[in-house]
N, C-alpha and C positions, 0 to 999 in steps of 0.2 A: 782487498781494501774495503773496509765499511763505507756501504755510500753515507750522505752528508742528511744529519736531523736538520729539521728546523729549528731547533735550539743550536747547533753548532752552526749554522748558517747566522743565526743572530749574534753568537759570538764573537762571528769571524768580520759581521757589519760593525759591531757596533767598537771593535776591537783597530780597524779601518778609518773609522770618523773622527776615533780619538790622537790618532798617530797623526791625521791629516791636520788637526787640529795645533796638535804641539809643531808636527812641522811651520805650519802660519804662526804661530807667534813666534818662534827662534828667527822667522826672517824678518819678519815686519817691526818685531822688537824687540828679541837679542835676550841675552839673560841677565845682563846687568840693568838695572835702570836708577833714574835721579828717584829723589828720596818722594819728589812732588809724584813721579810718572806712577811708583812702586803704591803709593797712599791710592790715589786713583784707581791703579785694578785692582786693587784690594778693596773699593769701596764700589764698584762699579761690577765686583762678584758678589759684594752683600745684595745690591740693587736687584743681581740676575736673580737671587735665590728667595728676596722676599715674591719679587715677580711672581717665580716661577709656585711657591708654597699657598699666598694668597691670591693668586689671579687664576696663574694658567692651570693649576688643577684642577680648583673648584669648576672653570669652565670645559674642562676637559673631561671630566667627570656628569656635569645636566649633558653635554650632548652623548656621550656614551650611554647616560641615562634614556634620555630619549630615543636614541635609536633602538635601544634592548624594548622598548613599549610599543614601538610601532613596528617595529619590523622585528619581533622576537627568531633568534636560531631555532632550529631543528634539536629538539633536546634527546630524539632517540635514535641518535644516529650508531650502526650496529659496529659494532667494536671488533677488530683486525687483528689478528694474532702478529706480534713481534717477532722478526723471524730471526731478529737479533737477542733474542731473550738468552738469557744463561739456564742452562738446567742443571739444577744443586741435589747434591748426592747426598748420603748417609756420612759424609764427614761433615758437611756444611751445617747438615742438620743439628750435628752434635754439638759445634762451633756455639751456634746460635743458642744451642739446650744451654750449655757453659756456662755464656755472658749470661742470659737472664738468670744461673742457681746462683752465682756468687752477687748479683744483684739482690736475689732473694735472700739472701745469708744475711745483707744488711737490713731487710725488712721486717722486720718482729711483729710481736705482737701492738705494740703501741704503738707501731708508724704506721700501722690500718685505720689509723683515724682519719676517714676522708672528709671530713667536716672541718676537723683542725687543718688538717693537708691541705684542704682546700682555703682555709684563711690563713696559712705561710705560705700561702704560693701567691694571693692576691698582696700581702704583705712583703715581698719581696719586689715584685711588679710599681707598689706604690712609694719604697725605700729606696730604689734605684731611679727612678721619677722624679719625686718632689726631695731627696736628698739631693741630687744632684741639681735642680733648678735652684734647691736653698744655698747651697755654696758658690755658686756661679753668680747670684742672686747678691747674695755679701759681698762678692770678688768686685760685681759693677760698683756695688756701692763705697768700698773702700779707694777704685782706682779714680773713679766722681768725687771726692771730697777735696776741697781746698782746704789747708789747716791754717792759711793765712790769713784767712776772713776773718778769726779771733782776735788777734794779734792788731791786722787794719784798724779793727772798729775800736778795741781797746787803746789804741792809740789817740784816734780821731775823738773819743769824749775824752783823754784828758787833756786834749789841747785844747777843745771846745768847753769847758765847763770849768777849767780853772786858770788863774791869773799867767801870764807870760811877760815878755819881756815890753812888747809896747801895745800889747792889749789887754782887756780885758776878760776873763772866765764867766761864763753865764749866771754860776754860782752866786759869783759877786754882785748880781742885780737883785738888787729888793724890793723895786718899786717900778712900778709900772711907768714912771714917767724915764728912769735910766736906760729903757730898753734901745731906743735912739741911738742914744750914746754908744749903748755896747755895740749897736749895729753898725755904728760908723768904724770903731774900732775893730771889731771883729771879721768883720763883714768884707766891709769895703775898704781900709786902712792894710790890713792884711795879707789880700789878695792883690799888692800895687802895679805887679809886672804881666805881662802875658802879653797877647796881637790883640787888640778890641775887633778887628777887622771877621775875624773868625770867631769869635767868642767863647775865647778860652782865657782864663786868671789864671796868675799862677800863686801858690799860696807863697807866705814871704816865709814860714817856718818849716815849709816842706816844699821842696821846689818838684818833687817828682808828683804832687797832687795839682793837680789844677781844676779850676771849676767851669766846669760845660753851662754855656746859657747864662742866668741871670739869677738871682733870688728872689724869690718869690714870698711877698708875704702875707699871711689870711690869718682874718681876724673872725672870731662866731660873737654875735653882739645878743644880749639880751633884748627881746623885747620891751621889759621894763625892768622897773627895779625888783630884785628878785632877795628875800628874806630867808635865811635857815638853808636845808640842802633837799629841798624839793627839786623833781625833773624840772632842768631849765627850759624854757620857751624860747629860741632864737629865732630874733626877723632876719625876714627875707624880702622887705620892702625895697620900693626902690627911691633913692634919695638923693638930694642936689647934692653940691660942697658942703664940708660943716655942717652934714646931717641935718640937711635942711628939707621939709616937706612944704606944699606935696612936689611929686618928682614932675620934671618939664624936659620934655627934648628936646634939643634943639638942632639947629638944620645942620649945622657946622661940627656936630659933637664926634664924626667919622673921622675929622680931621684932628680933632683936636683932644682925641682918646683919651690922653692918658690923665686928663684934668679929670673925668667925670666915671673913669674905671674904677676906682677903687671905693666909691658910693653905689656900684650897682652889684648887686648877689651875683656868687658865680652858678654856670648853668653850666654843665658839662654834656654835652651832642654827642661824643664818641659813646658809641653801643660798649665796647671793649671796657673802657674806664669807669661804666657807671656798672658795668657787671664786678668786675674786678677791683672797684676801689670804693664799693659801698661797702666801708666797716665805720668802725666807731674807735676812736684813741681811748681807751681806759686809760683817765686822770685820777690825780689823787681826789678831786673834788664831785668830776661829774664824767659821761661818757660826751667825746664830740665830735660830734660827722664827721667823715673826709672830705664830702660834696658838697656841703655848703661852707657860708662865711661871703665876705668880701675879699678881692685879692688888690694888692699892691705888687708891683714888679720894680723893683728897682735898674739902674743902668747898669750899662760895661765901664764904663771909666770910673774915677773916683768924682771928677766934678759933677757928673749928672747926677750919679747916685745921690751927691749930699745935696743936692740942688731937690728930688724927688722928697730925700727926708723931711728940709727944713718945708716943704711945702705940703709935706701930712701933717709937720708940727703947726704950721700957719693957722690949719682947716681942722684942727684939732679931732685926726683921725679916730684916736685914741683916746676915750674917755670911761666914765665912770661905769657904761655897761655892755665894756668890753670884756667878756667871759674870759677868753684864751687866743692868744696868736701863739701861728706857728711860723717858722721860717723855714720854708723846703728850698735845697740845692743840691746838686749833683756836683761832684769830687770824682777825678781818676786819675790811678795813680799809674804813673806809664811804666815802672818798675816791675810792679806786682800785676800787671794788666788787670784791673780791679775796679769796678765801680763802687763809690761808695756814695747809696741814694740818702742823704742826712735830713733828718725833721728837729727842731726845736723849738719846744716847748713852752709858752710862761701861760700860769694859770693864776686871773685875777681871784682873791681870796675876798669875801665881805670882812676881812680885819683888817685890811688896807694893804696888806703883805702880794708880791707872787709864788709860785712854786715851780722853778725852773725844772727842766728835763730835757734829756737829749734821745733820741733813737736812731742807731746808723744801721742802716744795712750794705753788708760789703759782700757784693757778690760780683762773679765772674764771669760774664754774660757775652764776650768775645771769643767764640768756642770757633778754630780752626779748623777744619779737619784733615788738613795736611801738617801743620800742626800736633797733632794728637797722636803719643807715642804709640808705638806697634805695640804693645803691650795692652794697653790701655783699647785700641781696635781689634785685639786677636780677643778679649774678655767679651768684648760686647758683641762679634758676630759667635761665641760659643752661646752666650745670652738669647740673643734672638734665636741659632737653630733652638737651644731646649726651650724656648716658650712657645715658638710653632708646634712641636712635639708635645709640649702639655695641653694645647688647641685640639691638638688632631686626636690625640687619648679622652680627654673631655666630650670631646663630639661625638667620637666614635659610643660610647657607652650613653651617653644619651640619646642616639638614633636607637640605638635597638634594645632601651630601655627609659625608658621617659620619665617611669615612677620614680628614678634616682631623683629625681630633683625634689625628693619631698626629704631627703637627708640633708642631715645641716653640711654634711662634708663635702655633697655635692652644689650646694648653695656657697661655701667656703672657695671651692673651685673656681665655679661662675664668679663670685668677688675677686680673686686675685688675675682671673680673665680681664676683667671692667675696670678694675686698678691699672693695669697695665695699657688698656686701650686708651685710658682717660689721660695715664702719665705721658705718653707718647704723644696724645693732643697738644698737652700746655705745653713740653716743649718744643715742638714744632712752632705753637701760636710767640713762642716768647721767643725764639729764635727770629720768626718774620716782624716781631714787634721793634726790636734791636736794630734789624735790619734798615728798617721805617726811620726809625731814632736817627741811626750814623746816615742817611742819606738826609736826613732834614738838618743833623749837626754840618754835614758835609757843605748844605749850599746857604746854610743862616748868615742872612745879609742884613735880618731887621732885628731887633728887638726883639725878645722871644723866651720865654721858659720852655727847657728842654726839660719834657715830664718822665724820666728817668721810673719811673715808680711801679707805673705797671707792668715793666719788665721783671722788677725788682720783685713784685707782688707777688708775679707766677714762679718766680727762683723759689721763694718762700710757700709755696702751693707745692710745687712737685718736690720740695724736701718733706714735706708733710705728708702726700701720697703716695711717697717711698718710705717714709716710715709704716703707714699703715700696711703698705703691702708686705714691707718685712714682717711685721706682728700678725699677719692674716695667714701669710709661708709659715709662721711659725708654730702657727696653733693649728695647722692642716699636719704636717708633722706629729703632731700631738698622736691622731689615729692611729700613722704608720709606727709609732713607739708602743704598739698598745703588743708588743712582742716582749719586751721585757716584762719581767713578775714584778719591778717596780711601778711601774705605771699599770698596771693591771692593779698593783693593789690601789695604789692611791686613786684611779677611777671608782675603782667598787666604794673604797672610801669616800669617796666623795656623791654619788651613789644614797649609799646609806645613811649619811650624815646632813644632807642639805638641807632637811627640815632644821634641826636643831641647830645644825649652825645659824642658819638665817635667822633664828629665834633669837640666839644670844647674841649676834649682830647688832641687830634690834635694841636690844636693851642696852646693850654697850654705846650704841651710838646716841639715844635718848639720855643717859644718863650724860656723855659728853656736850650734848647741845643744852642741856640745862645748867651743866660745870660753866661751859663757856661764857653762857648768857650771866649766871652770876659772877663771872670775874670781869664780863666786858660792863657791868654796871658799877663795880665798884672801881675798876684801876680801868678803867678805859681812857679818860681823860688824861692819864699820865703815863702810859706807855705803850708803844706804838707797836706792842707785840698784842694787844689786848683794843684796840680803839676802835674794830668792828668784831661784829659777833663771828662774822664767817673764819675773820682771822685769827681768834680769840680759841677757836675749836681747835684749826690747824696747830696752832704753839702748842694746847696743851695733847693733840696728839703727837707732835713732835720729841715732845717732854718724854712721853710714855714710851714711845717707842727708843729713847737713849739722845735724843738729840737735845743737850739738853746745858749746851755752853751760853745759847743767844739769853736764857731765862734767868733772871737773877732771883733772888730771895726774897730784894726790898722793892722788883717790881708788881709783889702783892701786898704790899705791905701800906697803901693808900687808904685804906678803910680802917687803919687801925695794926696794931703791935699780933695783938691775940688773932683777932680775923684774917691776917697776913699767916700766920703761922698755920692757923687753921687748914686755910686754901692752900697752903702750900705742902702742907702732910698730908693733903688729902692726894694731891695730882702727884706727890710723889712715893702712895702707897697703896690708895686705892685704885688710882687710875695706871697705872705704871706696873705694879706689881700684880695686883689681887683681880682686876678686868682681863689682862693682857692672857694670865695664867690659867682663866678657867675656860678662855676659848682657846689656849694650847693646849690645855690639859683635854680637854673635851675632842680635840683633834684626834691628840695620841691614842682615847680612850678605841677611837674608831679607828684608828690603824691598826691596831692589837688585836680587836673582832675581825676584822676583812683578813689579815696576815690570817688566823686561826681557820677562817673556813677556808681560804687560799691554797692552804700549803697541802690539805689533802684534792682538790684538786689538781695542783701541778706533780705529784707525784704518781698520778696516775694517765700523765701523758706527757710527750715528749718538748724538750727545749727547740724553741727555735736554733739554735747551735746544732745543738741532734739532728734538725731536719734539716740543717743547711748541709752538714756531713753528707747525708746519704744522696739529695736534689742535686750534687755536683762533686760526687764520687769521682769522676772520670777527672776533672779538672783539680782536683784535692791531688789526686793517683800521679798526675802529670807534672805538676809542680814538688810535690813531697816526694820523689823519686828515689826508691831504696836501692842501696848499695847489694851488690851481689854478694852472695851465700858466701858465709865464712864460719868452717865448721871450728875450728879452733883446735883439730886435733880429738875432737871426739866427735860420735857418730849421732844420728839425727833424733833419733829416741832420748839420748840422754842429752840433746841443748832443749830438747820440748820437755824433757821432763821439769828440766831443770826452771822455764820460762814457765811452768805451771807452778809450780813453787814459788815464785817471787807473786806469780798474780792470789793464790791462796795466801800468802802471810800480809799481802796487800787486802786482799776482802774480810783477812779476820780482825787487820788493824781496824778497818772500818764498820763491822761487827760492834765492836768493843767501844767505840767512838757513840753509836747511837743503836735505839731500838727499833727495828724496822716493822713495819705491820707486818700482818699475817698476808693480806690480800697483796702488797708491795712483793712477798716473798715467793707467793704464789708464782705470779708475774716472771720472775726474774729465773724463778727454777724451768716455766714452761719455755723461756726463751733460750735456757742455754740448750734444754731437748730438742729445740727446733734448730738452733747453731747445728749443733754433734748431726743433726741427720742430715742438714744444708752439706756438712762437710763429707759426710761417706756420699751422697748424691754425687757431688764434686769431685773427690775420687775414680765411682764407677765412674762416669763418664771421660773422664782421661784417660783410664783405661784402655775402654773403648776405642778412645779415638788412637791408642798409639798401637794399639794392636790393626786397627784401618791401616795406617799409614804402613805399618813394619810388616804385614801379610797380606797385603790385598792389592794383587796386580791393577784390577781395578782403578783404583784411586790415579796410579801410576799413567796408565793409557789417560784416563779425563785429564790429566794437567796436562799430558803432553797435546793432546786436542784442542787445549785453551789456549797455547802455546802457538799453535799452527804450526808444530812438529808432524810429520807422517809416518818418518819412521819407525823401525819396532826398538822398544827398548831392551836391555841388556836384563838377563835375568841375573846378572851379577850384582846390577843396580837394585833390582829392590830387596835383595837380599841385605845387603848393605845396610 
């Protein structure tokens, strides 16, 4: 009996721990479990393994580190002869001669390229990598996506923005003084049923929405009177009732808020909101904060609400240089478990008009995780192992090579690293913000806007930092395709060409900004495809590139019959055809040069196909499994002659088919002299070993030795 390695000692522990282990769980908790118990170890083994990947390695790793610095082993300790070693005869020898000549049979001339070799073999390493991170990568993001949030929002503006059965559409408001009106209607009229006590509405045209909290409403006021579409100046003074100056406190104003609220600017104190909800609403007129304005809050019932109204109308909240109000509220629909955070819009116009606008966003911000199909959790912990795995390969090549990081691919890396650390932040932070939300919707006993928005904000952030990390996976990808002679050429192509493209870029896009500028001068005024220069460029790129239903004939036709016709032959022959065609054509000119010097490079070395053939030969051998010998009735000479025969009338079709170089011909004559003598090699050595095995008592006694046979063998046997 062999005594026991320390490797089979650690087998037989670690073989032990694990039985010990399944045993504890079949008693403590059985193999069936509830759907809630089954979500829990399954989310409570994600927990062990990020543990165990980002914690206990890294720390398990400085202290082995340290220990090997201060108390370094003994490096020259003298080495023990194995007394279990095998000792291999002149058959094993031959065994092993074998495997490596039929190895070398597949080796030619042209798979000596260790250069190339060596970039399909790092090309393989980075296709099975970041291929597989990219699909699992899609997989999160297709089983993440809600398709009802279209549908939601598409619902919610047209019942907000056009006429109904006993209210009014925002649409329908034109004047700055009807907005009241709609409010009462819309708003408040509406929304008639729900518990005031909790603070939920329920809408009277969709009973499965109802509205969280209260509406809110902010108004951004000019400073003064404000002429033409100069940047607006909004106050932020502070002011009595009825915009009255100057401002005065008074000792009682704690109690009696909500008279003296909606004259004072809002300040917003949360760190989170002023990081997060400092943007700007791009209006048709002007850009306007989120953070400032004055707010109004309206009631839960319907009497306080119009009681609140007719008392901004009293104090004439709303006057002449009021820019834009909005009305923010919160909607959920208990069906589609959905929030839906709504802003609307009206924008005072200096021609006495407003420009109403809606924005909903519907997102899904109740994320269960017992809840959350097994599908949907087997995707995202296969996600997290391969992003740890793309961590630990990342670090690994930048410890023991640092200069990487002056490649963009490995900067490419690091980005899709910091994408992922960043997206994991916001939703964590928008998860606890939610969290925050339903505990304060939970105990709202006063009066209150529930500000639904920042959660909503970061929903709208981390779709944005999962797009870019898809477009960052995807152009990392780009390297590992650099295996095809498609992308091999179109790099070189692009390579050679970026001067001159950039050049007629250049000019193609100066000729567009000056097309633009003269169409937004003359028909700017009358069609709203042309009414700013920026947008002016865009139509008529859209023109050129085919999109070219929205553009009518008579929308150039302002300036005149002939100048219409002009502008209009021009964007639809010069711009369209004649620009479009000489930076294609210019393209194609440089695919035709790169394919030319290309194509005598790739025939003087092998396909990535070729070298996947030979790099997994044995697993090719194992799956592609041939059928044993079938001679057919005739003898082995004449089915080889015959299989040369079809490969010669096969190499002369292709002979005939095209002209091969000389130096290509070269090549292919030296590699079949090197096949023919690979295969007599492979012969003698069969030989060899069958004449070992059929004469040589030798061989006979070692197996029976290996065997822990003693006794003597039969000379009948190896005759045999």
């Amino acid at each position: 009996m062999k005594p026991l390695t320390k490797r089979t000692i650690f087998m037989w522990f670690t073989g032990i721990i694990i039985a010990i282990t399944i045993i504890l769980m079949i008693v403590f908790s059985g193999f069936y479990h509830e759907t809630t118990n089954a979500k829990n170890v399954f989310l409570s083994i994600i927990i062990v393994l990020v543990f165990q990947y980002m914690v206990a390695d890294p720390v398990r790793f400085i202290i082995l580190a340290i220990d090997a610095s201060f108390w370094p082993q003994n490096m020259t300790k003298p080495t023990k002869e194995d007394d279990h070693a095998e000792n291999y005869n002149r058959l094993d020898y031959l065994k092993l001669r074998l495997k490596a000549t039929k190895r070398q049979m597949l080796i030619t001339e042209r798979y000596r390229n260790e250069q190339l070799n060596l970039e399909y073999k790092n090309i393989i390493q980075d296709l099975s990598l970041y291929g597989i991170y990219f699909l699992i990568l899609t997989g999160v993001v297709l089983v993440s996506r809600n398709e009802l949030g279209y549908y939601n929002s598409a619902c919610l503006r047209e019942l907000f923005m056009f006429n109904h059965s006993i209210y009014i559409g925002l649409s329908e408001v034109y004047h700055l003084n009807q907005l009241f009106s709609f409010i009462e209607s819309t708003l408040i009229d509406a929304f008639e049923g729900g518990d005031s006590s909790i603070g939920v509405s329920i809408w009277i045209h969709s009973e499965q929405n109802k509205m969280l909290g209260v509406v809110r409403l902010r108004q951004l006021r000019l400073s003064k009177e404000q002429y033409g579409f100069s940047k607006p100046i909004y106050t932020e003074e502070y002011y009595k009732p009825a915009w009255q100056l100057p401002y005065q406190r008074y000792h009682y104003d704690d109690k009696y808020w909500r008279v003296y609220d909606p004259w004072i600017p809002l300040e917003e104190k949360d760190l989170t909101a002023y990081v997060v909800l400092n943007f700007n609403h791009h209006g048709e007129l002007h850009n306007y904060p989120e953070l400032k304005g004055y707010v109004a809050l309206l009631g839960r019932s319907r009497q306080n609400s119009r009681k609140i109204l007719q008392f901004l109308t009293d104090y004439n909240w709303l006057t002449y240089n009021t820019s834009a109000v909005f009305m923010d509220f919160t909607l959920y629909n208990i069906d589609a478990d959905m929030f839906s955070v709504c802003t609307l819009r009206v924008e005072q116009t200096p021609f006495g008009g407003i420009i109403p606008n809606m924005n909903c966003e519907s997102v899904r911000l109740i994320g269960d995780n017992l809840q959350t199909p097994y599908t949907q959790l087997l995707i995202l912990l296969i996600y997290l192992i391969t992003f740890l795995q793309f961590i630990h390969t990342f670090c690994v090549q930048i410890w023991y090579d640092i200069s990487k990081l002056h490649s963009i691919w490995y900067k490419l890396d690091l980005l899709i690293i910091v994408l992922n650390l960043v997206l994991t932040a916001m939703i964590l932070l928008r998860g606890s913000t939610v969290f925050r939300m339903l505990k304060r919707l939970e105990g709202a006993n006063k009066l209150e806007f529930l500000d639904f928005r920042i959660p909503a904000r970061l929903y709208v952030l981390c779709n944005v930092l999962c797009g870019f990390l898809i477009c960052a996976t995807t152009l990392r990808l780009w390297k590992v395709m650099q295996f095809a002679r498609v992308f091999q050429i179109f790099t070189r192509t692009l390579s050679l060409a970026w001067t001159p493209l950039i050049t007629t870029f250049l000019a193609i896009l100066i000729f567009l900004g000056a097309y633009g500028v003269a169409i937004n001068t003359i028909n700017g005024n009358h069609s709203s495809h042309f009414v700013y220069m920026l947008t002016s460029v865009i139509s008529v790129m859209c023109f050129s590139f085919g999109f070219s239903n929205e553009i009518q004939p008579f929308d150039l036709f302002h300036g005149g019959v002939a100048v219409g016709v002009t502008l209009y032959a021009t964007m639809g022959f010069v711009v369209s055809v004649l620009l479009m065609n000489v930076f294609s054509t210019l393209i194609n000119s440089y695919f035709i040069e790169a394919k030319k010097h290309g194509d005598a490079k790739f025939k003087q070395q092998i396909t990535f196909l070729q070298f996947l053939r030979v790099e997994f030969d044995d697993l090719i051998s194992f799956i592609c499994q041939k059928k044993m010998y079938n001679g057919d009735g005739r003898t082995v000479s004449e089915n080889v002659k015959i299989i040369l025969d079809k490969r010669d009338k096969k190499y002369a079709r292709l002979k005939m088919k095209r002209e091969k170089e000389e130096h290509f011909l070269q090549v292919e004559y030296r590699e079949r002299i090197e096949r023919t003598y690979s295969i007599s090699l492979i012969l003698n050595i069969q030989m060899e070993m069958l004449d070992i095995i059929l004469f040589d008592d030798d061989i006979t006694m070692h197996k029976l030795r290996r065997s822990g046979e003693k006794q003597e063998p039969d000379p009948q046997d190896s005759i045999v």
